[in-house]
Every structure is written in C-alpha cells, then in structure tokens.
N, C-alpha and C positions, 0 to 999 in steps of 0.2 A: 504494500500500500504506500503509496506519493504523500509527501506532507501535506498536499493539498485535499486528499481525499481524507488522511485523518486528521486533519483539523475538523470538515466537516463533520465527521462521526464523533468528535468531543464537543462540539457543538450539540449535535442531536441527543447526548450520551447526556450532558449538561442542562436541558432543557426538559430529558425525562425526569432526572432529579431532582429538577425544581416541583413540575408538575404533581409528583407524589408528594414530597416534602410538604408543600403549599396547599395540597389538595385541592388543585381546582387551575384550569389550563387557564382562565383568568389573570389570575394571580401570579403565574409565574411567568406571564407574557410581558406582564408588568413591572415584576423583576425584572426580568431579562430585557428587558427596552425591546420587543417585538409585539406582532401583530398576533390575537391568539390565534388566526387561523397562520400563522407559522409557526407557533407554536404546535398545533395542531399536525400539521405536515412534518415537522421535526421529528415527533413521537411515529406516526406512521410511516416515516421511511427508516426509523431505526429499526422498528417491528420487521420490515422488508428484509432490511439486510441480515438482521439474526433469522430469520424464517420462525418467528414464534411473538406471539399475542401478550403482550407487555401489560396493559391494562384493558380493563373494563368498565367503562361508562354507563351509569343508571341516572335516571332523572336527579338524585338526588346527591352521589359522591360518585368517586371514581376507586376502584379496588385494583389491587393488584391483581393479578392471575400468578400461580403457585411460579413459572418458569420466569415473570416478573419478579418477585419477590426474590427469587435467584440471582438472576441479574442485577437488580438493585444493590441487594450487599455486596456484590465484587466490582462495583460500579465504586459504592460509596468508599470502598475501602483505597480503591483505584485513585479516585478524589483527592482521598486523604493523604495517601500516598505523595502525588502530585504537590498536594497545598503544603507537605511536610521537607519536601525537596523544595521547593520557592523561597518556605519561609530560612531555609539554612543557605541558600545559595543568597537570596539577600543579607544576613546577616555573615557571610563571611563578606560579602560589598564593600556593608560598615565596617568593619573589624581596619583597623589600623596594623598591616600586616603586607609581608611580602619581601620582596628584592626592588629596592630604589635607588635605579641607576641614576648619578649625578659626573656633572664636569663641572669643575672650578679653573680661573687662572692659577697656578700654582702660588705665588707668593699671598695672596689676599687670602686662599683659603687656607695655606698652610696658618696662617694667621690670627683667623676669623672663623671658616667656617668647618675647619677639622674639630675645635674645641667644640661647639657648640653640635655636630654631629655626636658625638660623645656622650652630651646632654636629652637629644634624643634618642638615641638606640636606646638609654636606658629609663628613657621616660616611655619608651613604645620597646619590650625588646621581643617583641615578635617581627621588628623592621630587618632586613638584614641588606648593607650598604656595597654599592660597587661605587667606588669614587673614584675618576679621572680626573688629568688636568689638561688645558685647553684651552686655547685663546676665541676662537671660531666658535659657528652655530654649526656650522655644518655635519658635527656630530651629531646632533639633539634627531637628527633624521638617520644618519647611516651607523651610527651606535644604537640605538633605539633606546637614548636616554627619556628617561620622566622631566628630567629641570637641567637648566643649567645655569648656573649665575654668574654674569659678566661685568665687568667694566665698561667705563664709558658711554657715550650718544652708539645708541643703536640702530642699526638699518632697516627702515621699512622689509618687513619680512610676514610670513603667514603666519609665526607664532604668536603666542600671549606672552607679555609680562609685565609684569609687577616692580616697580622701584624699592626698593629696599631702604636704602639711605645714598647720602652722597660725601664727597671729600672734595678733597682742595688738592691740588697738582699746581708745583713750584718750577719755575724757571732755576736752574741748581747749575754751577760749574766748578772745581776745583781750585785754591787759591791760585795754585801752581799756573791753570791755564789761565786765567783771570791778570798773571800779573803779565802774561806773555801778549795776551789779547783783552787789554780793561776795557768794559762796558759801559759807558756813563748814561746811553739814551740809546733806546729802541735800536736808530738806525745802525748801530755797532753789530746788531746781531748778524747783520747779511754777510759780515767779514768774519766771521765765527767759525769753526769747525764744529759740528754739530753729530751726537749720539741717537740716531732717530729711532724710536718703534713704528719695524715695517709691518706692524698689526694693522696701523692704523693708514687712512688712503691718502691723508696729507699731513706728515708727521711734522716737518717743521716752516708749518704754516698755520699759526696761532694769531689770536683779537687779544692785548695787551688793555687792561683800561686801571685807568688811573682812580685816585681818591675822590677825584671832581666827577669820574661817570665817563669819562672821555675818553675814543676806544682809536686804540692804535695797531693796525697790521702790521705782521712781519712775517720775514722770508725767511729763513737759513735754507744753508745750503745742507744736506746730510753726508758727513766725512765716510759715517761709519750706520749700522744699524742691528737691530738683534729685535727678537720677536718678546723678549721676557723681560721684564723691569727689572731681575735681578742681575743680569748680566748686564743691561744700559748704565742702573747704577755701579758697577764694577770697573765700566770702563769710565764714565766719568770721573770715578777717582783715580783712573790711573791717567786723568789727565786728556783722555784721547778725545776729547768734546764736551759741548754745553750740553744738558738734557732736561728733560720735560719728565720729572717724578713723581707719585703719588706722595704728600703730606707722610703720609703713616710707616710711609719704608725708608724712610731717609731722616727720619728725627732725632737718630744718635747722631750721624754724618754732621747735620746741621750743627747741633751739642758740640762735638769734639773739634770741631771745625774743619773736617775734613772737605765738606762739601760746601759751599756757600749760594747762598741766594742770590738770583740776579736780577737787581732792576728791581728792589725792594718794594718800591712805592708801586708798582704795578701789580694787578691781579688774572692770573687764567682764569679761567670759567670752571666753575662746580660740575665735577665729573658724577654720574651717576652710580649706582649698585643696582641692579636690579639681575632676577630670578628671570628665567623666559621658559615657558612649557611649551607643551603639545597646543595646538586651537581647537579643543573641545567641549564637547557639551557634557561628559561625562568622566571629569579628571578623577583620578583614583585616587579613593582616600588617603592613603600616605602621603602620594606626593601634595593634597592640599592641605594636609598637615604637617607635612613638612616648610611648605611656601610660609605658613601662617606662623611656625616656631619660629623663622628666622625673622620672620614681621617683624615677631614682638621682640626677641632677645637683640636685633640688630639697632631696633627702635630705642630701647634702652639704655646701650652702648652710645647712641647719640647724645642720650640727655643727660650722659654723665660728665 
C-alpha cells in the first residue's frame, strides 16, 4: 500500500472511531471538520475494504456488530500506539540534546567562546560539541554546521543572524616602525607598510573620524597579509607593518608598550559579534539555546 492510499485508510480508520466513540455520525463529523455524509462514506468504504459490517444503525443508536467490536480494539490500541510515538518523538524535539556542530574564528573563541561552551555542556550535558575554527560562512553549508559566530560587517547572504555584542578595532604599529615611518595625520598612512587581513575584501581601506564626528579616508598600501589576527599581531610587533587589531587581543601589547596606537585622536568603526545559522523555520533546540546562552553571558560581559 502507497502512503497515499494509507493515509486514506487512517482517515477512514479515524472517522470510524470517532463515530463509535461519539455515538452518532453527527457528532463526529463535527469533530472531525467534515460533512456527515463523508463521514458516512468514510465508514462504508472502510466496511468495503475489510469485507465485513462495522456497525449497525437503528433509529435510535448505532451498535457495533461483534467483527466491529474486533476491529475497534486493534484500531484503538493502533491509535494509541500512534498518539504514544508522536507524543515521545515530540518530546525528544524539546529535549535540549544532541551533537552541535559550531565554527568560531580561532582567537575570539579561544577567548570567549571555548569558556562559556564549558558552561553549557554542563548546564545541558546531554549537548555533545564538535567545534571548529574558521574565518568564512562557507562552512555553515559544506560542514553542515548548526551556528557559527563571526566577526565583523557581514555579507548579505541566505542565512540568519543575530548580533551578539560588539568591540573596538585600533589602528596599532610598533615603536620601532613608528620611529622609522612617524605618523602625525591620516595622510602619513598611504607611505606606510601595512599588515592586512586578506579575510576581509578591502583590508586597508578604512573611515578615520575624529572627536568632532569628522570622517577621514584612507588608503595603505598592504606590505604583507595573513588571514588570522594572531599572526597580523605577531608580525606587527616584529615591526613588518601598521595593523588594524581587535581592542581585546592586543591590551597587554598596548600595556607593555610593545604595540602603540596610531593616530590617537581618531576612531575605526564598532566591529560586530554576531552568531549566523541555518534560515529556518524550525531551528533545533540546542542550537536556539545555545544562540540565546551566549545572548545573555556575552550581554553581560559587556556590562561589566
């Protein structure tokens, strides 16, 4: 039998049961959002296809016949059966459980969001984690990850996400290269040797804006480039270019003076954090509890 032919027959199967149940093909047409003479034809093509007389109709109630009464309990138990597997295949839905594949850039989650994974496996530990790192979306499809949370302005794309929090990214160069090439005003940068991240599609082509709101372009040229901030900040200190840092990776640097700021009085633009999933209409609980843990614990990290 075609699923289309037993859906049928659990319709009609569905419709005897009410009719007994309700005692009256009225009632259970009414139930069931139909017409009673479909209701009526439901019952007499079930009778058809088993080859045997289901009920019997008198002016006054409807009775089973002995091979109906048969039928009925292996029916109802069928039912049961049924409405018993629904009710557990939806509740393991809910259940906060499973394998939740994620990508992070490596230094931000090594950081950030390794700890707080920690937090959750043991606030959920039926979660069981596979975590990558990764600059790109292009995972989130050919790994068939749940989330991935990135840095930066993101590119119109078919996924969803969510912002998380955001930082500050500092113009940074080494004393060493600063006393070779000093920087007093914007225009000094274009003569610059320049550390770029080739993640991004115009790494050193940034908006400078001043304390007054006043926004200044600039160009450098890129000497050198690397795809990971850990490596960008390594070779700025070894001198080999200006670079574009996240705040949070470079605040010993700054401290010891290793690294220094460039062009103080100016500010880059507020880099983003956000999560980006699948585009569905039916995300899995984990991954929306997990989206909604780093909400709140990332949320609060801001306001400390």
């Amino acid at each position: 039998m075609n699923r289309v032919a037993l859906a049928t027959q659990l319709h009609r199967v569905q419709t005897f049961l009410a009719v007994v149940e309700l005692g009256s093909y009225t009632k259970a047409a009414d139930y069931l959002s139909i017409s009673k003479a479909m209701a009526s034809l439901h019952v007499k093509a079930l009778e058809q296809a088993l080859a045997v007389t289901l009920l019997v109709r008198s002016t006054r109630r409807i009775s089973l016949t002995e091979a109906g009464q048969e039928l009925y309990d292996e029916f109802k138990a069928l039912v049961g059966q049924l409405e018993n597997k629904f009710e557990t295949a939806m509740h393991l839905r809910e259940r906060i459980s499973g394998t939740l594949r994620m990508s992070t850039t490596g230094e931000y989650g090594e950081r950030y969001i390794l700890p707080l994974i920690a937090q959750f496996v043991q606030q959920y530990p039926e979660v069981s984690i596979r975590y990558d790192t990764n600059s790109s979306l292009s995972d989130l499809i050919a790994e068939k990850l749940d989330l991935v949370v990135r840095l930066g302005s993101l590119a119109d794309s078919a996924f969803k996400s969510r912002k998380l929090d955001d930082y500050d990214i500092l113009l940074l160069a080494s004393p060493a290269l600063l006393n070779k090439h000093p920087v007093q005003v914007p225009a000094d940068l274009a003569s610059i040797p320049w550390v770029a991240n080739s993640n991004l599609s115009s790494p050193t082509h940034w908006i400078l804006r001043d304390h007054q709101g006043t926004e200044t372009e600039i160009r450098g040229v890129a000497a050198h480039q690397s795809n990971t901030s850990a490596a960008i900040r390594l070779m700025a200190l070894s001198s080999m270019g200006i670079a574009v840092l996240p705040a949070w990776l470079i605040e010993q640097d700054l401290e010891s003076g290793a690294l220094q700021q460039v062009l103080p009085g100016y500010r880059l633009p507020r880099q983003s954090i956000s999560v980006v999933f699948p585009n569905t209409s039916h995300l899995p609980h984990k991954t929306r509890a997990f989206i909604d843990f780093l909400g709140k614990h990332l949320g609060q990290r801001r306001k400390r």
